[in-house]
C-alpha positions in Angstrom: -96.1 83.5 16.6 -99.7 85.0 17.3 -99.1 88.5 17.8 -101.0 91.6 17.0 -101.5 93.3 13.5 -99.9 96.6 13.3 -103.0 97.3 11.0 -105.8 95.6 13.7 -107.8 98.5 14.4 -109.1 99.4 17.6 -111.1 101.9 18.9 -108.9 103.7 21.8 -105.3 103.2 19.7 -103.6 106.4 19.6 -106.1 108.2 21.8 -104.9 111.0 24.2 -104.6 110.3 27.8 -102.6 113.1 28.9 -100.7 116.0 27.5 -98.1 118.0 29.2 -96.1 121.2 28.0 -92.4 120.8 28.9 -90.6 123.5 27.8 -90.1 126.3 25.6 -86.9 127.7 23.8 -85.9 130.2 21.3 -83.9 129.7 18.3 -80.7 130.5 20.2 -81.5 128.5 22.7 -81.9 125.6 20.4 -78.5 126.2 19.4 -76.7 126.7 22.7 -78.8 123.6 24.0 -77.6 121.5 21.3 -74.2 122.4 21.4 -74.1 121.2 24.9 -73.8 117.6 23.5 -72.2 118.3 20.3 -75.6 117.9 18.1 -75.4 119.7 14.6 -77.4 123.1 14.9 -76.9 123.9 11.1 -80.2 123.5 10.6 -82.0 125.1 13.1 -84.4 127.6 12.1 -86.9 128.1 14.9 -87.2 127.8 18.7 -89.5 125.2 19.5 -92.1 124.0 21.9 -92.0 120.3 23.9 -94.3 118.3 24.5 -94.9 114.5 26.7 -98.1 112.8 25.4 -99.7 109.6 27.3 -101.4 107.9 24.7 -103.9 104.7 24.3 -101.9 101.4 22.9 -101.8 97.8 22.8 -99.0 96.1 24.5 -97.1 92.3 22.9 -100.3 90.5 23.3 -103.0 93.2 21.7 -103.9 94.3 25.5 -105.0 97.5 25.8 -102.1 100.0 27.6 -101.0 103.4 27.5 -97.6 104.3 26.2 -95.7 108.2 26.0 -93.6 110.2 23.9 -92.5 113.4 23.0 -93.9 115.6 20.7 -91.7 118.9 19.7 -93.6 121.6 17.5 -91.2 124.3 15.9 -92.5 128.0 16.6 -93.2 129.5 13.2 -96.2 130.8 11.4 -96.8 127.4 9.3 -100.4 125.7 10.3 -99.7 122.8 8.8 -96.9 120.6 9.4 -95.2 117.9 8.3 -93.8 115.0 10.7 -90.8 113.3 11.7 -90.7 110.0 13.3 -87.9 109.7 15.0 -87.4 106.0 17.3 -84.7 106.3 20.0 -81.4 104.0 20.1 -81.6 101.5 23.4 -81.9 102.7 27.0 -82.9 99.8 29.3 -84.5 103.1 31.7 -87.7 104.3 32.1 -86.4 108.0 32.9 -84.2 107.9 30.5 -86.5 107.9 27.4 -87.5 111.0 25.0 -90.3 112.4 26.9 -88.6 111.9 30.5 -85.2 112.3 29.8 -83.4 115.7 31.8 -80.2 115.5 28.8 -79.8 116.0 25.6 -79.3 113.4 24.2 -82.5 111.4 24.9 -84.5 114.6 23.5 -82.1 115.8 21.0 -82.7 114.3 17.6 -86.8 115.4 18.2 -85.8 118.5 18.9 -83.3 119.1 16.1 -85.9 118.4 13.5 -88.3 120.4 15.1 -86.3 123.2 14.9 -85.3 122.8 11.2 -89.7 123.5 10.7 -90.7 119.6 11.0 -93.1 118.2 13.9 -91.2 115.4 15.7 -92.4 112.6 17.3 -90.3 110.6 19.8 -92.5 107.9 21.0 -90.9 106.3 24.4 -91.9 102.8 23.1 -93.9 100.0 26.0 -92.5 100.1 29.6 -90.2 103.0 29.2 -91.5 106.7 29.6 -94.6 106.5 31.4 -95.9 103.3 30.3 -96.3 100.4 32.8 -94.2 97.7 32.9 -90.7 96.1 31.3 -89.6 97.0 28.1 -89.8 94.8 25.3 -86.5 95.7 23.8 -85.4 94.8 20.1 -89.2 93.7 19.5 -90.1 95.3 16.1 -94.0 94.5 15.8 -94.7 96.4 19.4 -92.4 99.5 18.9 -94.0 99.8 15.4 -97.1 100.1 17.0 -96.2 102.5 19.8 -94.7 104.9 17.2 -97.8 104.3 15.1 -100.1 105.2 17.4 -97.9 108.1 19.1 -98.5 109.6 15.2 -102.2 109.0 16.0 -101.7 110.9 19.2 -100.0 113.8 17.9 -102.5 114.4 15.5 -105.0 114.3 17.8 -103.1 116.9 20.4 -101.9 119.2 17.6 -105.4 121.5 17.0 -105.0 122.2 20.5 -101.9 124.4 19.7 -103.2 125.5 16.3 -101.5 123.2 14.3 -102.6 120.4 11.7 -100.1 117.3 11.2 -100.8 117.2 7.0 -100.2 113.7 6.7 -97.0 113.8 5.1 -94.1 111.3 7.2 -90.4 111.2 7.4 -89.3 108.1 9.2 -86.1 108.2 10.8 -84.2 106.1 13.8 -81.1 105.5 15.5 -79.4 101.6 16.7 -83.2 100.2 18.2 -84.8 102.8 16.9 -83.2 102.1 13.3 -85.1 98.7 12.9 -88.5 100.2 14.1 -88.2 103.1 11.6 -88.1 100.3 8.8 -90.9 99.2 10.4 -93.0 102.2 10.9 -92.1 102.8 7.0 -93.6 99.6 6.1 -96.5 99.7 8.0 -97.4 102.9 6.9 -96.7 102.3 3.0 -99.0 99.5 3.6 -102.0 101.7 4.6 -101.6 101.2 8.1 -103.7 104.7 8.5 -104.9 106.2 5.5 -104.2 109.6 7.4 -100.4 109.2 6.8 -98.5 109.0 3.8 -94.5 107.9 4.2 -92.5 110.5 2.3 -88.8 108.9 3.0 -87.2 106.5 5.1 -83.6 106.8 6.9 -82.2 104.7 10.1 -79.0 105.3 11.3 -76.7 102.1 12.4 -79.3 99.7 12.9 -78.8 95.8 14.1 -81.1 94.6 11.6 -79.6 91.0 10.6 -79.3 89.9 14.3 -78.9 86.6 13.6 -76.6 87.3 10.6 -74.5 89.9 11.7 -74.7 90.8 15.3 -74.6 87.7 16.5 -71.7 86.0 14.8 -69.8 89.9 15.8 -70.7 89.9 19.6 -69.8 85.8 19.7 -66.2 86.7 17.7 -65.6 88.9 19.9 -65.7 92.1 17.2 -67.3 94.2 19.2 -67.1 96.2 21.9 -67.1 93.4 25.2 -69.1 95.0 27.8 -72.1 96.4 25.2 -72.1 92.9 23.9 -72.8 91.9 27.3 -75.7 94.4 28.0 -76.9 93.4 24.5 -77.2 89.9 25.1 -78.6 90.3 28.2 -81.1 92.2 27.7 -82.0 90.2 24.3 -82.3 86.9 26.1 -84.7 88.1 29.3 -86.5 90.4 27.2 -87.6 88.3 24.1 -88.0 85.2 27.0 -90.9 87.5 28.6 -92.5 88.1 25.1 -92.6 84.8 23.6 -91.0 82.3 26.2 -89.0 79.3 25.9 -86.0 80.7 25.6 -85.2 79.6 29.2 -87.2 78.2 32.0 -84.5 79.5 34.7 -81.8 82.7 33.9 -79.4 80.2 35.7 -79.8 77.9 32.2 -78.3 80.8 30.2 -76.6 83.2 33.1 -73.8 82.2 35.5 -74.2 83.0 39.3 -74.2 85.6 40.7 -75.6 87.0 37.0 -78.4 84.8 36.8 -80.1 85.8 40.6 -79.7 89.6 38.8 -80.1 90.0 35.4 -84.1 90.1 34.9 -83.9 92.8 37.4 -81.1 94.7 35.2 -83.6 95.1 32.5 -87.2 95.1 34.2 -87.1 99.1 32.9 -86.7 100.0 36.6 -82.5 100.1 37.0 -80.6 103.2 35.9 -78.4 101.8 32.9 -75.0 102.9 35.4 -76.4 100.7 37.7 -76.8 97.5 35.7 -73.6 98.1 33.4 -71.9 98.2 37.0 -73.5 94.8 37.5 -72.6 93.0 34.6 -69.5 91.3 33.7 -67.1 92.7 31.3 -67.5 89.4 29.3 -69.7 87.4 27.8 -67.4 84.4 29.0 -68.2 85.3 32.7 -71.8 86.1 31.8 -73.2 83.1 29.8 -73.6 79.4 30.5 -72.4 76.4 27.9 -76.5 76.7 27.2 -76.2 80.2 27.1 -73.3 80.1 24.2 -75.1 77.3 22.6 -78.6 79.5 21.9 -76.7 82.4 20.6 -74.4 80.4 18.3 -77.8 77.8 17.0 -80.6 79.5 17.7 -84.2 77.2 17.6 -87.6 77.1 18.2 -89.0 80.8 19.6 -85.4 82.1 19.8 -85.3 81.3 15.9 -88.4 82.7 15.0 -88.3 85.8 16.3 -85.2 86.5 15.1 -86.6 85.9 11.9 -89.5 87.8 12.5 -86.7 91.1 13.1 -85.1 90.9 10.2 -88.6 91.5 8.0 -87.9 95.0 8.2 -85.0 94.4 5.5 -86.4 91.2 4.0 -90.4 91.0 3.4 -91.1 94.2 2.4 -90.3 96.7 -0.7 -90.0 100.7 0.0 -91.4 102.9 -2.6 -90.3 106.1 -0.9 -87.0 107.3 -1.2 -84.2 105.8 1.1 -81.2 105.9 2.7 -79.2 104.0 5.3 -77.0 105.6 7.4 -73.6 103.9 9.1 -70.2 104.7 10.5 -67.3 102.8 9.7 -65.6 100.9 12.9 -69.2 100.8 14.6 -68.2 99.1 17.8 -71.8 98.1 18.8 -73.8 97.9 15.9 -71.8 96.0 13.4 -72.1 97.2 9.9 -72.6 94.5 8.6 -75.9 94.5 9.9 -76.3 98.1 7.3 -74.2 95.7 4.4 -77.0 92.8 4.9 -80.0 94.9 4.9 -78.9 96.5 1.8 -78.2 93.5 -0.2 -81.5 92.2 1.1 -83.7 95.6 -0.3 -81.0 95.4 -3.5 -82.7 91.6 -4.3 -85.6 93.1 -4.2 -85.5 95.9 -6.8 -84.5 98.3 -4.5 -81.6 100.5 -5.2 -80.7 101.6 -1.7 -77.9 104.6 -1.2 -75.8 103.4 1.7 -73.8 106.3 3.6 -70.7 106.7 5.7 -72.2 109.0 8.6 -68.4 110.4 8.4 -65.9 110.1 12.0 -67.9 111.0 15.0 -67.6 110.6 18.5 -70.2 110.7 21.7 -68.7 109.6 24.8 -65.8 107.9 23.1 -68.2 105.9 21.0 -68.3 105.8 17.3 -71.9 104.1 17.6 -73.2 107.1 19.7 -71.3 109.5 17.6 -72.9 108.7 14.6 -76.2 109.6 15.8 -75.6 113.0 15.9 -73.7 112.9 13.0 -76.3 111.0 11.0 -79.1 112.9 12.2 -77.4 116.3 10.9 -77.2 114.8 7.4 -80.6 113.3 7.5 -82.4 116.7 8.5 -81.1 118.3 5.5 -82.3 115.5 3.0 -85.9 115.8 4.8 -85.1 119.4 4.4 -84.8 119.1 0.5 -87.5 116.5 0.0 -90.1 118.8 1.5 
């Protein structure tokens, strides 16, 4: 596929558009905040100041764009600072993202590190946040860019609040977000910009072997039957717009009414209530005989750019330290998917600690849940490796 080089440089990436303050809380208020939706505040040390940035980028064809994020500072006496890059779990929303999002949970992770004495990025990734467009979910080479460049753009805004970024990056990520932290890691071990240096790498219950592992899991039937729905939805229109033929018409792959629907569903523009509403609980009512077949043999584009998402486990080798995070019974994000990726850094010399997140629910979900409960053991290893 001809896409764009995480390591092409050009002139405006990373540059700042806009920048906006969005808040301010103390210490306490970190803690009462986070409690709300039952994130870890062990660690927090110091209120903290947020931040949405609008930023210069390149969308799936190298086109120039802008893309946001959110940028939390903690409120201590330390001038120099360094980062966590934290990449966000799927929304299908533009409002729901990092930088827009009026919860918790779309801010939470960002803010937690923050608060421990990190800076955290949360880049929004294309067409969510305030970037133009659809989102080109589960597309690894584009969201490493976005976070990439959001790194860019918080080193630029940082003077402003006398601050320095010192170089020095933790990568971290949750579900989505867990396969573009793998590949933030490796673009920036490969000297993506000599200004950062990766210090460790940790996703939390990433779908990294799609092909391998989700795949066969949705098709059996292992996991949960409406996400499996959403998922393949949204994988099928979304990776048709970036490299096409995948379909011609949804109505090859999608049963009425589904097919006249679907590409709205995920055009970044429905609330997620809204489309789960208008899905099918199964991916019998959802999918066409074509539709089963290109899940269960995937060819030509389809094929590829599966490939192409499993590199973050397969075509590189971390030197940092690393750890992967999963929780046993993950009903979206097989773990498998944790297993395989493993195996696949094992082959290549890589001894790779794999850990149990421990039992943890978020809205009933174990996937959700381990999140928060991955993200409080991961900001105490950053903690120690600093």
């Amino acid at each position: 596929m001809d896409r764009p080089s995480v390591t092409h440089r050009q002139p405006a990436r990373g540059h700042l558009v806009s920048a906006a303050h969005l808040g301010t809380m103390s210490a306490g208020e970190v803690r009462a905040w986070l409690a709300t939706e039952d994130f870890d505040d062990a660690s927090v040390r110091y209120g903290v100041d947020t931040y949405r940035l609008v930023y210069r980028t390149i969308d799936t064809r190298g086109r120039e764009t802008t893309a946001s994020g959110l940028l939390v500072l903690p409120r201590n006496r330390d001038r120099r600072l360094a980062t966590v890059s934290y990449t966000h779990g799927t929304t299908s929303y533009k409002a729901d993202a990092p930088s827009m999002a009026d919860d918790v949970w779309g801010p939470g992770a960002a803010v937690t590190y923050a608060a421990a004495g990190f800076a955290a990025t949360a880049p929004d990734y294309l067409g969510l946040g305030q970037s133009p467009g659809a989102h080109p979910w589960k597309d690894v080479p584009s969201e490493t860019i976005a976070s990439l460049d959001m790194l860019r753009a918080a080193r630029h805004f940082a003077p402003r609040t006398g601050r320095t970024l010192d170089g020095r990056v933790f990568v971290t990520g949750f579900s989505q977000g867990a396969s573009t932290a793998l590949g933030l890691a490796r673009a920036l071990q490969d000297g993506a910009d000599p200004r950062f240096r990766l210090r460790a790498v940790a996703p939390i219950s990433g779908a990294y072997d799609f092909r391998g592992a989700e795949l066969p899991a949705l098709l059996n039937g292992d996991l949960d039957a409406k996400m499996s729905v959403a998922y393949v939805s949204y994988l099928l229109t979304s990776w048709n717009r970036v490299h096409g033929g995948i379909y011609t018409s949804p109505s090859e792959l999608f049963q009425d009414p589904y097919a006249g629907r679907v590409e709205k569903y995920f055009d970044s523009t429905t609330p997620g209530p809204v489309m789960l509403k208008g899905l099918p609980g199964t991916l019998g009512e959802l999918l066409t005989p074509r539709g089963f077949e290109v899940l269960r043999d995937p060819s030509g584009t389809f094929a590829e750019a599966l490939r192409v998402d499993a590199e973050v486990c397969t075509a590189w080798t971390p030197r940092v330290p690393i750890r992967l995070y999963k929780m046993a019974g993950d009903e979206q994000a097989t773990t498998a998917n944790t297993d395989h990726c493993a195996a696949r850094l094992r082959e290549r010399g890589v001894d790779v600690p794999v850990i149990d997140t421990g039992d943890r629910l978020y809205g009933g979900s174990r996937h959700l849940g381990s999140n928060l409960a991955g993200t409080a053991r991961i900001v105490r290893w950053f903690s120690e490796l600093r």
